[in-house]
C-alpha positions in Angstrom: 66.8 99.0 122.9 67.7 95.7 124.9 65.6 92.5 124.3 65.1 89.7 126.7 65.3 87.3 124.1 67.9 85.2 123.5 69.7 85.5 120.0 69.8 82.1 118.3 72.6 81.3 116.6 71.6 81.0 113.3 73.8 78.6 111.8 73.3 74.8 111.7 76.2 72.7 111.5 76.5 69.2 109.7 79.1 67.0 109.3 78.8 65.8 105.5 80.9 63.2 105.4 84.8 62.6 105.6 86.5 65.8 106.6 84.0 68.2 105.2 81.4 70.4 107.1 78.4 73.1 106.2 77.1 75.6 107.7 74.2 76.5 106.9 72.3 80.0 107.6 68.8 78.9 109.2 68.0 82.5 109.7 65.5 85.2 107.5 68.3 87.5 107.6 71.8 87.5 105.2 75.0 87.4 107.2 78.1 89.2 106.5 81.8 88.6 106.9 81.0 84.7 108.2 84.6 83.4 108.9 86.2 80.4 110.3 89.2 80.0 112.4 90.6 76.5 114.0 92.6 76.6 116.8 94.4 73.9 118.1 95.8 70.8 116.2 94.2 70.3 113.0 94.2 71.6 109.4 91.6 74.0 107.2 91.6 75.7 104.4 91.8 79.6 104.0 88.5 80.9 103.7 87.6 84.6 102.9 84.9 86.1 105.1 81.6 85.3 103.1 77.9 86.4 103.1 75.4 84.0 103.3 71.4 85.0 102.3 68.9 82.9 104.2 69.3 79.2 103.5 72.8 79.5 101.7 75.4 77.3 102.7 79.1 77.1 103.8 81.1 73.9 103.4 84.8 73.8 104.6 87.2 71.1 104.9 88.8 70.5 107.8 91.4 67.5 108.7 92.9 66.4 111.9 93.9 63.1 114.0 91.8 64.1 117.5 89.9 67.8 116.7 87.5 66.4 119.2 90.4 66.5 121.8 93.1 69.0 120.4 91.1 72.0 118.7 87.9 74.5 118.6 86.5 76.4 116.0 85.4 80.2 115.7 83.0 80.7 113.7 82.2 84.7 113.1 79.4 86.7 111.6 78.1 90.1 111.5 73.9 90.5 111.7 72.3 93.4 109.5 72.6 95.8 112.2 76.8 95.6 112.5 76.4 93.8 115.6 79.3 91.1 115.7 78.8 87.3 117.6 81.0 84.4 117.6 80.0 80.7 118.3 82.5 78.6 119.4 82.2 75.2 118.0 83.7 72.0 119.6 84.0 68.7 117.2 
């Protein structure tokens, strides 16, 4: 069944301070297998793919001299459904 709607991403992203960032699920439904991969210059932590339940939170760090010039970051999840989406994130 298509929809006409558009599907809103359904993570907010916030810059806590420093080198850390959350993401945060602003959705009514859980999220599986949310990973994150940098490309480009730059430096983050290994993260295993995570679920996040309506208002839960991911924080990574993620260090690097010019990510706002030299890298992007892929952010991935799975809806209930098994449909799969990615949201690419520029700093």
């Amino acid at each position: 069944m298509r929809s006409d709607t558009a599907y809103r991403v359904p993570l907010r992203l916030e810059r806590a301070g420093g080198h850390l960032f959350r993401f945060t699920n602003t959705s009514d439904e859980t999220l599986r297998g949310v990973a994150l991969t940098l490309h480009g210059s730059g430096v983050m932590g290994a993260n295993a793919p995570a679920r996040l339940q309506p208002g839960e939170t991911l924080e990574v760090d993620i260090k690097g001299r010019s990510l706002a010039r030299d890298a992007i970051l892929v952010v991935r999840w799975f809806r209930p459904d098994g449909t799969e989406y990615l949201w690419r994130v520029s700093f």
